[in-house]
N, C-alpha and C positions, 0 to 999 in steps of 0.2 A: 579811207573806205572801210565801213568794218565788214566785217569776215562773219561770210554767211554759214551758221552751224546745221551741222546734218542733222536730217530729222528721223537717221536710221534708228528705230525703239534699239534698245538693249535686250540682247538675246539672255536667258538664264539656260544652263545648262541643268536637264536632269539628275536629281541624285547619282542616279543610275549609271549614266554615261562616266561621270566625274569619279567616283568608284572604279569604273572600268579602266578610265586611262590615269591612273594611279597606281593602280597595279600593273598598268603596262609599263609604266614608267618605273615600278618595283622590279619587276623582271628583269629588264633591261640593263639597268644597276647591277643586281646580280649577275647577270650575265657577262657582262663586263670584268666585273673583280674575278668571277672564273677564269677567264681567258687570262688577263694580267699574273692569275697565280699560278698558271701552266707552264709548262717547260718551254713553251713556243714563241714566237718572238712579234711584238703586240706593237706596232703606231699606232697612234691616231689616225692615219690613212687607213692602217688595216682592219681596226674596231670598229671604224664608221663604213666601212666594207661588207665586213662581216654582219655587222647590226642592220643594214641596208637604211644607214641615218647620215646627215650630215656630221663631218669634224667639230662644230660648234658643239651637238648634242653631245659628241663624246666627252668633248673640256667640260660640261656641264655635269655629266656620269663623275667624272676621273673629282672634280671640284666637291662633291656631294662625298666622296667614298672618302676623303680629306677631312672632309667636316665629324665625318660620320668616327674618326679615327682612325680609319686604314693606311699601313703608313708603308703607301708605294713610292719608287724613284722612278726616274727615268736613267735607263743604264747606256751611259754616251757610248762604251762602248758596242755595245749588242745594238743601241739607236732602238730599245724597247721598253716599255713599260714591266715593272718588276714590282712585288710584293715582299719584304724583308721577307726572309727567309723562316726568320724563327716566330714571324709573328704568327696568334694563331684567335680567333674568336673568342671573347668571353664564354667561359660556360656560363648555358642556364642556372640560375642558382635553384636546382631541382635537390631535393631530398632524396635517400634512400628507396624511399618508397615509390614514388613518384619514377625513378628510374626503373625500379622492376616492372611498373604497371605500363613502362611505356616498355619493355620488354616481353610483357606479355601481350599486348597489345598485338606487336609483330608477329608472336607467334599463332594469334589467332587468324590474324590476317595472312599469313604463311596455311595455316591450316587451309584456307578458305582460296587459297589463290587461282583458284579455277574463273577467273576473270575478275577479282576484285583488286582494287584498289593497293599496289605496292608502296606507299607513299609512308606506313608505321616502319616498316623494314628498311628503308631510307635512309631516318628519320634517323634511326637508333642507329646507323653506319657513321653518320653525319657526327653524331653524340659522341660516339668510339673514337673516330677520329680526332675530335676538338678537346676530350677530357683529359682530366690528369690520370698518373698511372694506378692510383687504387678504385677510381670512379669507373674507368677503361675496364679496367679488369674484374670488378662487378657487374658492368655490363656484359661482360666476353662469359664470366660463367653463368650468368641468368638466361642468357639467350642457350648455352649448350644443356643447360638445368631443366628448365621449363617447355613443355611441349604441349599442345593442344591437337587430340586424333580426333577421329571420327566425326568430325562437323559433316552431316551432309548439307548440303548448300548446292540451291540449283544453281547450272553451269550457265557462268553469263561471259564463261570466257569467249562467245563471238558475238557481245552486246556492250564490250567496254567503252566502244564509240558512243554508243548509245546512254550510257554512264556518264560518260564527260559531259557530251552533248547538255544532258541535263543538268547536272551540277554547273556549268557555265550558263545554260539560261537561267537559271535562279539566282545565281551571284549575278549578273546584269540584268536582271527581272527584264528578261526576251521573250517573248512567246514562241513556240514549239510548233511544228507541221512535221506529222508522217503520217506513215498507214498502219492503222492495228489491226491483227486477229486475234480475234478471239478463239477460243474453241466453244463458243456457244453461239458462232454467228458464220453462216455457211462463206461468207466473204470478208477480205480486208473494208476496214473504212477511214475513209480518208478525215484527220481531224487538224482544228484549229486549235491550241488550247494554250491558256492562261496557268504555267503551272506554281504551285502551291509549298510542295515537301516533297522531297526525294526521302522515303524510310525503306528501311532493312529490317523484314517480319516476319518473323518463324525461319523461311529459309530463303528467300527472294526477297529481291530491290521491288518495291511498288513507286508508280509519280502520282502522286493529289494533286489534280488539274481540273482547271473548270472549260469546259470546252466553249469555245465563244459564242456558240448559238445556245448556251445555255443558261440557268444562271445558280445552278448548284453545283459543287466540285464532282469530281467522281475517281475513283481508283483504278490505273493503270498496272498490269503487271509490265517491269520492263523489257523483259524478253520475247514479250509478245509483239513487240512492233517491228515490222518492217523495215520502213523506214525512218528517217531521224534528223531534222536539222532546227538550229536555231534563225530565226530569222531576225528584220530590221525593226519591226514593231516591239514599243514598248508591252509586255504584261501588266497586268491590272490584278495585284495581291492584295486583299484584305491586311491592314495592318494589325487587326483583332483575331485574326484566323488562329485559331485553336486547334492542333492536332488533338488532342484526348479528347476534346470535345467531339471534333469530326466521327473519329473509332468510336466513340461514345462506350458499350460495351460490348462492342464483337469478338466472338470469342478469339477470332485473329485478325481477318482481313474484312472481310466484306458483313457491313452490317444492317444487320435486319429490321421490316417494319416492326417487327412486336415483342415487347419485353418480356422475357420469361425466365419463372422463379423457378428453377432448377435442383432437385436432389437428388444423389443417387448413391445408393449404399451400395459396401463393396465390403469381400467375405474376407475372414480375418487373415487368409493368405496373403490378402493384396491389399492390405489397411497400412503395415510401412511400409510398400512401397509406393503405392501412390501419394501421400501422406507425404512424400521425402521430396516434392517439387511443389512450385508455386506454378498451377495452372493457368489462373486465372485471377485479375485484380480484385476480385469480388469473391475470392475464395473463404471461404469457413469448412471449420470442422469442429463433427461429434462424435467420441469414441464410443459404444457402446458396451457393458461387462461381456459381451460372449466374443470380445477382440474384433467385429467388423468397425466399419467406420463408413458416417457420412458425410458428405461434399455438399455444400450449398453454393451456388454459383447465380448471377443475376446478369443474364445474356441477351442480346440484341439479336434473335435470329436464333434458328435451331440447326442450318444444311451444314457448320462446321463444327460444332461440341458433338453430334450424332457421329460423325466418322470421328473421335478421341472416342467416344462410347464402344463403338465398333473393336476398338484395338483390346478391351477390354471386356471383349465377350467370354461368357460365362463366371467371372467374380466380379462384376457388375450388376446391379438392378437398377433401373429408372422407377424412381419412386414417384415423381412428378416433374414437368406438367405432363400427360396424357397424348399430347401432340408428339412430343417426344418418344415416348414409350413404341408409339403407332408406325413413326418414321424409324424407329430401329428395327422394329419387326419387318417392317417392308423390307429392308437391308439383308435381314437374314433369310429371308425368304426367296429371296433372291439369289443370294451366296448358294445355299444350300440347291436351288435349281441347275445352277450353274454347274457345281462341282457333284452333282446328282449321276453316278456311274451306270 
């Protein structure tokens, strides 16, 4: 009698998904050779305990960290899982350089830890610990050597949820559901969205997300949402999506419908010092003989270069465009009512 075959289709698994549980499958790995090289004392009953997984997954961990090189026993007498003692990770074969910059790295991130991301300072603990003693010890002085002050950086230390939240819907392309406010919209709204790139601009995280009732992306401040979770819906990313494209030429964040050709001289007091930064990607300069200097800049929108204009009242002139000129005098026209004794 032959044997009747099923006509269930063959399912494919999305990119997305298979990524996902690959890195859970990565974790877990790790997780494990932690435990193993801990003072504590590790079965297979207890790994698969602790991992909330069957003993088969464990032999499959414990078989992989084998393959991988790890060179565990089982200690009869303890009845535990054991990591030789003196074994220790390959170091990266990282360069001089390459170790300071991930040095500095930390420190900027140290600088900045008002909610962001601990994971350079980690990193370089990780490094310290697995190097040899000259590598070690270039590490230990570059981190007490190198300091990064005065970063202000908006405070997203009670938005770090909201940080992961997003960087885990974009490594699983999830789609996102919370509530935003604005501060130019008298109530939260409630949104669908599709997101894009998590970036870090001037001084705040923004999310590039298309919301699903629409079919352009738009710029999110992080800290402005409410609420925050990843949901079971795949997102729908452009695989051509262009961040530089997107920013196109805003002088920071949010850019504008109309392009404008920008100059503005500045008097010899303040020719090197402004002169001494890169404003803007579209920046040029011309000295003149009586020491001023001007700026040419080629900007999407005027409501953010006009407050950079502002900070630079009085060795400043707007020489064009006109819209410009008009929008800084409204500014000070106002300043000046304001603090008007």
């Amino acid at each position: 009698m032959a044997v009747k075959k099923s006509k269930t289709p063959h399912v494919t698994r999305p990119d997305s998904e298979r990524r996902v549980r690959q890195a859970d499958r990565l974790a877990r790995l790790l997780r494990v050779l932690q435990l193993i090289q801990s003072k504590g004392r590790w079965s297979v009953k207890n790994l698969a305990a602790e991992e909330e997984c069957s003993e088969r997954t464990i032999f499959r961990a414990l078989q992989a960290l084998l393959l991988a090189g790890v060179p565990w026993y089982f200690d009869e007498e303890e009845r535990c899982y054991r990591v030789r003692p003196d074994y220790r990770f390959p170091v990266l074969n990282l360069t001089s350089d390459e170790l300071v910059d991930q040095t500095t790295a930390t420190a900027i991130s140290s600088a900045t830890s008002r909610g962001l991301s601990k994971g350079a300072r980690v990193a370089t603990q990780k490094l310290k610990a697995t190097a040899n003693e000259t590598t070690g010890q270039m590490l230990r002085d570059a981190e007490k050597l190198i300091s990064v002050l005065g970063l202000q950086m908006a405070d997203h230390s009670r938005h770090q949820d909201a940080i992961k939240t997003v960087q885990w819907a974009l490594l699983g392309r999830k789609q996102l559901v919370g509530q935003y406010k604005s501060p130019y919209e008298e109530k939260a709204i409630q949104l669908k969205l599709h997101p894009y790139r998590l970036c870090l601009i001037k001084q705040a995280w923004y999310l590039v997300a298309r919301p699903a009732d629409s079919e352009q992306p738009k710029t999110y401040r992080v800290t402005r949402f409410k609420t925050l979770r990843m949901n079971d819906s795949d997102a729908i990313v452009p695989e051509d999506f262009d961040l530089k494209a997107y920013f196109g030429d805003a002088w920071a964040v949010f850019r504008g419908d109309k392009k404008y050709n920008v100059e503005i001289e500045f008097t010899k007091d303040a020719a090197d010092l402004v002169t001494e930064t890169i404003w803007h990607s579209t920046q040029e300069s011309r000295r003149a003989k009586d020491g001023s200097v001007r700026l040419h800049f080629r900007v999407d929108g005027l409501n953010e270069i006009v407050h950079w204009v502002l900070g630079w009242s009085g060795r400043a002139k707007v020489i064009e465009p006109p819209e410009l000129r008009e929008l800084l005098e409204r500014y000070l026209q106002t300043a000046l009512k304001l603090n008007h004794s």
